[in-house]
Every structure is written in C-alpha cells, then in structure tokens.
C-alpha positions in Angstrom: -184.5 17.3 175.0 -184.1 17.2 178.5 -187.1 14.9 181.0 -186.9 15.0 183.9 -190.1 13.2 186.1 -190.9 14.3 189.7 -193.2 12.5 192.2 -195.6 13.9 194.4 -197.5 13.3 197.1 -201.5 13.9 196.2 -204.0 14.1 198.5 -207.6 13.7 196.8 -210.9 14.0 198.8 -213.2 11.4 199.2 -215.6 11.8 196.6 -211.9 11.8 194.1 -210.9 9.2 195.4 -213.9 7.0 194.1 -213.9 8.2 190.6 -210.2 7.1 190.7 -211.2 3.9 191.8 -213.7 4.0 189.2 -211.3 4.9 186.6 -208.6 2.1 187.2 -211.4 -0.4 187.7 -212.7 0.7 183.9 -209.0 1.0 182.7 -208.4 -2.4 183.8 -211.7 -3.8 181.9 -210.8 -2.0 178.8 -206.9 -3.8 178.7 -208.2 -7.4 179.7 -210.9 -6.6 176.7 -208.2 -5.7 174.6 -205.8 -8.6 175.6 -208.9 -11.0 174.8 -209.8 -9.3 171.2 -205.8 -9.8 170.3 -205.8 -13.6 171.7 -209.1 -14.9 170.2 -207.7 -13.4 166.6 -204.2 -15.2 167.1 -206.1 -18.6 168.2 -208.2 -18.3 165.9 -205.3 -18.6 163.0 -203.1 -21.7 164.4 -204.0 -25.0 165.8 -202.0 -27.7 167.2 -201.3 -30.2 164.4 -202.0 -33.2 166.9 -204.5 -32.1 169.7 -208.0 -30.1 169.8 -208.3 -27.4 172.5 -209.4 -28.0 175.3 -212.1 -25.2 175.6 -213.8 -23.5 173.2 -212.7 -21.0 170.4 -214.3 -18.2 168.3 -213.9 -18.8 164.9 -213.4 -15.4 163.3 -213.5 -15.0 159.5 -210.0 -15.2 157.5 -210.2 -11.6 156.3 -210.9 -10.2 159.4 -208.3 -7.7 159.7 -205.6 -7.8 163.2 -207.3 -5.6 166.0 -204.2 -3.3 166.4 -203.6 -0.3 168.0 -205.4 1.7 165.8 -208.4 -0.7 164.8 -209.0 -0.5 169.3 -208.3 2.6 169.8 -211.4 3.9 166.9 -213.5 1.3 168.6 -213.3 2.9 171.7 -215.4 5.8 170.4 -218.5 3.2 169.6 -217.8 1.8 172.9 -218.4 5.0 175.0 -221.8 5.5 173.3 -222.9 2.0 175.4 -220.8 2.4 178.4 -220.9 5.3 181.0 -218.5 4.0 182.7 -215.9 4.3 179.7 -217.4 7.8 179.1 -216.7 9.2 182.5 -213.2 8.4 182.1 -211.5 10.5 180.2 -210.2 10.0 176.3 -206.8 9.8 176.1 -206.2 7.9 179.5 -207.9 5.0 177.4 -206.1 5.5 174.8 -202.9 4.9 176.4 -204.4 2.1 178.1 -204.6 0.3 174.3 -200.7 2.2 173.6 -199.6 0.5 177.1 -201.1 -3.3 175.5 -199.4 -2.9 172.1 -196.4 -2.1 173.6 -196.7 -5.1 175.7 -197.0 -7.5 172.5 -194.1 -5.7 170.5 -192.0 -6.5 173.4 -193.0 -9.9 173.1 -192.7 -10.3 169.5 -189.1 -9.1 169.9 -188.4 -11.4 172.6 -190.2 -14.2 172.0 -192.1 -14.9 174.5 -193.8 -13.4 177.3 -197.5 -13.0 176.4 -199.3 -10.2 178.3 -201.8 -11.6 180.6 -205.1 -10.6 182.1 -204.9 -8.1 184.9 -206.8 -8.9 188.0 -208.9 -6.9 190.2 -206.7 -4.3 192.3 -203.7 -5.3 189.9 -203.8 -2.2 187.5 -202.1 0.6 189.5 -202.1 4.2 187.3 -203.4 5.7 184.4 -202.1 8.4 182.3 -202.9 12.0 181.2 -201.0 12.5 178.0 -201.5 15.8 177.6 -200.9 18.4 180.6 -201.5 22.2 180.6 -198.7 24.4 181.7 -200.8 26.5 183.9 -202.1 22.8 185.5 -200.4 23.6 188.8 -201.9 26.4 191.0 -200.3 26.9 194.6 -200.5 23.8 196.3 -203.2 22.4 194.0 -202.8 20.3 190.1 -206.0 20.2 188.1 -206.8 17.3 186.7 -209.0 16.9 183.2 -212.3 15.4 184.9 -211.3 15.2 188.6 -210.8 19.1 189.6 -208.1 20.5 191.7 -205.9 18.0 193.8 -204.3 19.0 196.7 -200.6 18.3 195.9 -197.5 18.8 198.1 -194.9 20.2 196.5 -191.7 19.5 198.6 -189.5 20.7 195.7 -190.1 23.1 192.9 -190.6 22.5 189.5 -187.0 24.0 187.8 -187.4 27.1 185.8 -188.1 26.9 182.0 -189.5 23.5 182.3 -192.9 22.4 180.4 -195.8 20.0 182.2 -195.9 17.6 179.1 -197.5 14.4 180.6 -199.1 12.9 184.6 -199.2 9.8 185.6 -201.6 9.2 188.5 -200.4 6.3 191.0 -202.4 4.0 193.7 -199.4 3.0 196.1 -200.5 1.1 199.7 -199.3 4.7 201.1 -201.9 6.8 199.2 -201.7 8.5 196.2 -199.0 9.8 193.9 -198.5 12.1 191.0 -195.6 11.4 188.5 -195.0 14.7 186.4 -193.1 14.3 183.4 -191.4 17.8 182.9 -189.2 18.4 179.4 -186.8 21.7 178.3 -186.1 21.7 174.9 -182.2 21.7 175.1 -179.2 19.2 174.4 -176.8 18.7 177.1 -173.3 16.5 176.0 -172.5 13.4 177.6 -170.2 13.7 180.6 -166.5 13.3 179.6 -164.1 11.2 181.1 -161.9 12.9 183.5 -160.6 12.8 187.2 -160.2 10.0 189.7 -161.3 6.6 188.3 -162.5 3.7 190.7 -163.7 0.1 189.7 -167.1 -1.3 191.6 -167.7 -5.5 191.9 -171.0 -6.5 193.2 -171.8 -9.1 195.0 -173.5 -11.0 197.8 -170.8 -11.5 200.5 -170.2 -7.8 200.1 -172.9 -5.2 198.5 -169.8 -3.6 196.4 -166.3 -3.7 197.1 -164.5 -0.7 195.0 -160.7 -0.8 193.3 -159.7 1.8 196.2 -159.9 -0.8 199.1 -163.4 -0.2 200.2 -166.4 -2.6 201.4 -169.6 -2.4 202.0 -171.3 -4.9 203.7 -174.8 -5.9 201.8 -177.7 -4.7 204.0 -180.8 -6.8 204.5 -183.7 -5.1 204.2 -186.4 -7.8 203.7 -184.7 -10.0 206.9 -185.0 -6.7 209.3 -189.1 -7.8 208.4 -189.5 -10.7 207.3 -191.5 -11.9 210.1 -193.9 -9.2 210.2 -195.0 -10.0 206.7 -194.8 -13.9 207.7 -197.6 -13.0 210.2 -199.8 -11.2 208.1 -199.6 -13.3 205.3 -200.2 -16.1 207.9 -203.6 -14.4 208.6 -204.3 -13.7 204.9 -204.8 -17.3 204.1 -208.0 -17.5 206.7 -209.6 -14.6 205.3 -212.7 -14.6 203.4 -211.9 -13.2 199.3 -213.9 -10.0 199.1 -214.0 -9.6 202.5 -213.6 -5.9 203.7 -211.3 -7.6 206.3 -209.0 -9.3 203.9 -208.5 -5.5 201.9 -207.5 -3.9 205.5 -204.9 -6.6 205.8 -203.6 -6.5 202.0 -203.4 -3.3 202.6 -201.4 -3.8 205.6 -198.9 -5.9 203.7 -198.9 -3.5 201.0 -197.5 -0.9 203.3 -194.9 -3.0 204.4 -193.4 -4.2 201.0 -193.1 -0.2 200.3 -191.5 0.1 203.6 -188.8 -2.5 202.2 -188.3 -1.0 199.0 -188.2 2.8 200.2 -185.3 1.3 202.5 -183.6 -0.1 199.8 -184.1 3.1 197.3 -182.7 5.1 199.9 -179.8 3.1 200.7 -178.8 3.1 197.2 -179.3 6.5 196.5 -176.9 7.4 199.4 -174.5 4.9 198.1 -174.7 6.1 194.8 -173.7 9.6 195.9 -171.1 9.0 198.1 -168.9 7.0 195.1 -169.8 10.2 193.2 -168.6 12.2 195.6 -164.6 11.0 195.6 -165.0 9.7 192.1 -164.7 11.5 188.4 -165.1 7.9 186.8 -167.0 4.8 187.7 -166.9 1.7 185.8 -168.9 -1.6 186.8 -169.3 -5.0 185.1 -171.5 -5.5 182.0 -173.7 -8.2 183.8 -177.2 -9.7 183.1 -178.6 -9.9 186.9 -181.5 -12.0 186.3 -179.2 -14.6 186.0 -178.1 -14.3 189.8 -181.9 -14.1 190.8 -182.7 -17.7 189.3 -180.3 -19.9 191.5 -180.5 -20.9 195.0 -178.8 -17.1 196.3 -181.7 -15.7 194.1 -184.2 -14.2 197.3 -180.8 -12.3 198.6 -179.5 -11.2 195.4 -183.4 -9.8 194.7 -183.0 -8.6 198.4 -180.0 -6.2 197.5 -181.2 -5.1 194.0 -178.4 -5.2 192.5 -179.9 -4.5 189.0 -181.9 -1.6 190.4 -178.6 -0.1 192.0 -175.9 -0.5 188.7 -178.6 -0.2 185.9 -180.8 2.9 187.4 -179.7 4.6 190.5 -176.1 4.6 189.8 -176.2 5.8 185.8 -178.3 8.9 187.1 -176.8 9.7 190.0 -173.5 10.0 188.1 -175.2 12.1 185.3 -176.9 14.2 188.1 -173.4 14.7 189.5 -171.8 14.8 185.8 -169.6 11.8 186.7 -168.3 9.5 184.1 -170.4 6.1 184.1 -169.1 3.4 182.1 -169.6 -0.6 181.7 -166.6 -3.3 180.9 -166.5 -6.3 179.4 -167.5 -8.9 182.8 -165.5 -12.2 181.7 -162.4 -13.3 183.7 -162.6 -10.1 186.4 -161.9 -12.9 189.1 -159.7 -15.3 187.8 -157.2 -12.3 186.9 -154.4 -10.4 188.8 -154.9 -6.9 188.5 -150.8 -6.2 189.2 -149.3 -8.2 187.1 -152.0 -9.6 184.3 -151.7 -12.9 185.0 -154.4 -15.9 184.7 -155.1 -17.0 188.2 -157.6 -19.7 188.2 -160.0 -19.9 191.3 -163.6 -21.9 192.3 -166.7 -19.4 193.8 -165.9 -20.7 196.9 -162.1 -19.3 197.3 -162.3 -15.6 198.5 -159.0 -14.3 198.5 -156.9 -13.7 195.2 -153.2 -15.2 195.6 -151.0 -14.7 192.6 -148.4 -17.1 192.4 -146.3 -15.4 189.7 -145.9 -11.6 191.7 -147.4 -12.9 195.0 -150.1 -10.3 195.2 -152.6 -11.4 198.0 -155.7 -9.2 198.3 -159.7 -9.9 198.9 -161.0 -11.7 195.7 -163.8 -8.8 195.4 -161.1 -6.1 195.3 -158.8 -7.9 193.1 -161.8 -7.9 191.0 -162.7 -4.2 190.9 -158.8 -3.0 190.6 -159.6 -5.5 187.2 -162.3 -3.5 186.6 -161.1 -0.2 186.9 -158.2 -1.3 184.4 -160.5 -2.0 181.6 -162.2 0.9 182.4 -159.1 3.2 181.7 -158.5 1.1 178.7 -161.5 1.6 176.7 -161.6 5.5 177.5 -158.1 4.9 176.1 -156.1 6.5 179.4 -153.9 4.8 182.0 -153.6 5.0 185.6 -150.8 7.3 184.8 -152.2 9.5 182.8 -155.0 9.9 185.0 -152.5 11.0 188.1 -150.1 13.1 186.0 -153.3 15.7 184.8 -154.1 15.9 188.7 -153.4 17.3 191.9 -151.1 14.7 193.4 -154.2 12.4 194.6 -155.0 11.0 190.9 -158.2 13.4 190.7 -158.5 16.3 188.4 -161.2 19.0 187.8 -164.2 17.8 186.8 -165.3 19.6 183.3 -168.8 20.5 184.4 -171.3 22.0 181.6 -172.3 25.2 182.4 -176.3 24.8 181.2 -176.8 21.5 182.9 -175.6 23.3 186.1 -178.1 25.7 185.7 -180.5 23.5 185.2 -179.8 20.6 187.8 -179.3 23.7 190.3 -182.8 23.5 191.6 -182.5 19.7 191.7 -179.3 19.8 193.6 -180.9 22.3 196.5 -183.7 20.4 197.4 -184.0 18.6 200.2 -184.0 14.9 198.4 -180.6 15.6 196.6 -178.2 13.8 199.2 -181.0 11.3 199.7 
C-alpha cells in the first residue's frame, strides 16, 4: 500500500472559519475531559505510602471498570444529547480526538514516562476527518462533512489512480491548511543497493561533511531573526492575557517561527536532493540526536535539525529519487583512519585526523564520513571495488529504477515542489 499525504493551502470564509474555531475549541474540551477521566481513575488506585495529597481526589469505586478508548468513545454519544457544541462537530473527528489520547498513554506505557497533559486554550491545532469521499474534490473546491465547499489551491495534482482516504484540517499562524492522505493499493520493493556510494557526518562546525571531500557549512536560521522575535516577545510580557492586542502579537510571533522552520525545510530539502543527485547510496550514522540537544550546543544543534534532516527529509528524498538509504553502526567513526584501519585516538576539541601509522592527514569530519561510507559497503556486503568495477570509470553505475514507482512518482517529480 502506497500513502502518500499532500498539503494544501485552504482558504475558508468567514463564517468557516468560526465553526473551525468552534470545532478545535470543543476538540480540545473533549481531550482535556478525557485526560482528566483517565487520571482521576489511575489516582484513584495508588497512593504514596508516606504522604497524603495535597489536593483533593475522587474516590471512584474498585470495580469501576478503566475508561478506555472504547468505554469514551460510547460516552460520547450520551454526551452529544447535552452538548450542542459536541453535536455540531462532527462524529468521527471526536472520535479520533479519544484514538489521538489513547495513543498518547500507550506511548507512555511503553516508554515509561511521559504522561499526556492538559491542552491549553489555542494549543490544539487540527482535527481529523477519517473518512473522505473520492469525489470530495471539485475544481478548486474540497467539501467538507459539516463545513461545505472550501476553496482549496491545488498547486500540484493529485497522481492518477490514487484514493482520498483521510483530511486533516490545520490552524498554522499563516492560515489554514489541508493534509490529504492519498493511498494506491500496490507494493513497490525497497530500493536496491547499487551505484556511487558516499558517507555523510553531521555536525555543528559543519552541517555535513560527505566521504567525497565536500562541506557544507551549517546555516543559521534562527540567528538571521533572532532579534525580531527578541522584540516581540519583549512586548508580549506587557500585554494584557485575553487581550485582542496580545493575539495580534502571538500571532505575529507565530508567523515568524514558521518563517524559521520553512527556511530550514527548504534548505534541507535542497540538500537532500543534491546528495541524491551524484549519489546511488547514502549511508549516515545510527545516532540518537536528542542527546546533542540536551548539552550546552543544544539551541544550535535544535537550530540545524539535524534529526529532522537524517531521520525524515533525507530517507524520503532518497526513496522519492530510489536511492539507497542506509544507517551504520556510530561508535569509533572519529577516532578511526579510514585508509589504513587504525585506532587513532582524539579529544572533541582536535579537528583534523592525523594517523601516525600511514600519515594520512585529512579534516576530522571527512575522515569520519570516508569511515562511514566503509561500513556502509560492508553491511550491503560490497567494497569500494566492486562498486567501481560494475561502473562507468567514475565508481557510479545505473541506477535499477522500478518501473511502477516511476509511474507513479511521475506526477510528483513534475511539480513544481520537486527540486524544492
């Protein structure tokens, strides 16, 4: 099964955009109820063996059974026949509100902690409609169950063959957005290792620095306005809460954040396919990056997303462009020579790699990659000569595209976001 999801630009009237409002106000009521109904039962069954609680609890009988998905999401229908503001919305969107909390505490359960908290006012951003109709689109207009038509623009088209399954209405500082979720029932293979292979090491001196020599410098996208938001968030503070003053200038900031991370997107996304576009392999480092955003370098490592980039844009890009994505084992990538194997020991703070047993003397980041690239080859079980023997005298062979995905990603690749 193939799922692709496509965002549009919306652009509802007035009177729509109220019973939005409306609807993500009531959304948000119904999770925090939910998030309540789930806490009180779980208080309700433990204590601390040597302190009371501070405030009070509801004591809730012992065979009262755990409110789970399905015990809120039948209680909803008693609910309505109270509340017009939970009938007006429509039935499944709250529904998936109550799918989106248990989700939310099965996540937690498997991690450990984490419990979900209550959502504040303006803090709940989208609701869903589960079910779409094929025939939802008309020209530039998507009808929506219990809003009407939308005008939508559609700056690329939806491929051929594909099925509106599910759409996901978003409240960004920009206006609003429509995420489609489109499906074709079909199974495409993974992409095969094949061509020219290059190594990537990220970092913060340089964004990446790739096995083939090249650097990129790591751009600074909250610094190019960090002072703008300093200002407006300086004038926040005096502002009255509630005040139609202090919206207009959280709206403000709103715009700018989305400023920041639309730069960032973009960057990566060009990034991402110029590596594909001299590259028939990529491997990068198997690394946990929230890690890198806890220390003292955390605001510039957050700054360059580097977790967004190797984790998200890169994967799909390569799969868009059916290039070989792989991870390698991260341990020892610095403090080992990439010509001759050996253990060269070195602190953070030393930046070029000096190997005193060939005397190879290269960046540190490069050395790095070239590391990386190796492993790379080793655990597709191929070798750097292999690799140049099968190509055409520069190390790159064919690529072994599949035929269907063509087809399929051929719309994708025409429109005018592909190279962005």
């Amino acid at each position: 099964m193939l799922t692709l999801t496509y965002r549009y630009r919306i652009y509802p009237n007035a009177e729509q955009q109220v019973q939005m409002l409306e609807w993500l106000e009531t959304c948000r009521r119904v999770y925090n109820y939910a998030v309540r109904e789930r806490k009180d039962w779980i208080k309700s069954r433990k204590c601390d063996v040597n302190v009371c609680s501070v405030q009070s609890e509801y004591i809730i009988a012992a065979d009262a059974p755990y409110p789970d998905y399905y015990k809120q999401k039948k209680a909803l229908t008693e609910a309505k026949k109270s509340s017009p503001q939970m009938k007006a919305v429509y039935s499944q969107t709250l529904q998936d509100v109550i799918g989106t909390l248990d989700s939310a505490f099965a996540f937690m359960k498997h991690r450990g902690y984490g419990f979900p908290r209550f959502k504040k006012f303006g803090q709940f951003k989208s609701f869903l409609f589960p079910q779409m109709s094929n025939d939802a689109i008309q020209g530039n207009q998507i009808k929506l169950p219990k809003i009407g038509l939308v005008t939508i623009n559609l700056h690329r088209p939806i491929p051929d063959g594909f099925k509106l399954k599910t759409t996901r209405i978003v409240r960004k500082a920009s206006g609003w957005y429509a995420m489609l979720t489109l499906q074709l029932d079909v199974q495409i293979p993974d992409v095969v290792p094949h061509g020219q292979a290059i190594g990537i090491d990220v970092g913060l001196e340089y964004f990446l620095s790739t096995s083939d020599g090249e650097q990129v410098s790591r751009p600074r996208f909250f610094n190019r306005l960090h002072r703008k938001l300093e200002l407006l968030q300086r004038r926040l503070k005096n502002q009255k809460k509630g005040s139609k003053n202090r919206r207009k200038l959280n709206q403000k900031i709103g715009r700018v954040h989305e400023q920041i991370a639309n730069c960032r997107r973009d960057f990566h996304l060009k990034l991402a396919h110029k590596l594909c576009d001299r590259a028939g392999m990529i491997f990068v480092e198997d690394l946990d990056f929230r890690i890198m955003a806890k220390g003292m370098l955390g605001k510039h490592g957050l700054d360059a997303a580097l977790g967004q980039f190797v984790n998200q844009v890169l994967p799909w890009v390569c799969w868009k462009r059916d290039v070989y994505y792989g991870k390698v084992d991260a341990n020892g990538t610095s403090q080992e020579c990439p010509d001759c194997g050996a253990s060269v020991k070195k602190d953070l703070s030393v930046r070029i790699h000096h190997c005193p047993e060939c005397g190879s003397t290269k960046s540190r980041d490069i050395a790095s990659s070239q590391v990386i690239v190796k492993r790379g080859l080793t655990a597709v079980g191929q070798t750097v000569e292999e690799i140049a023997c099968g190509g055409d005298g520069t190390g790159a062979t064919m690529p072994i595209y599949h035929p269907l995905k063509q087809e399929l990603l051929g719309a994708i690749q025409g429109s005018p976001r592909w190279n962005a």
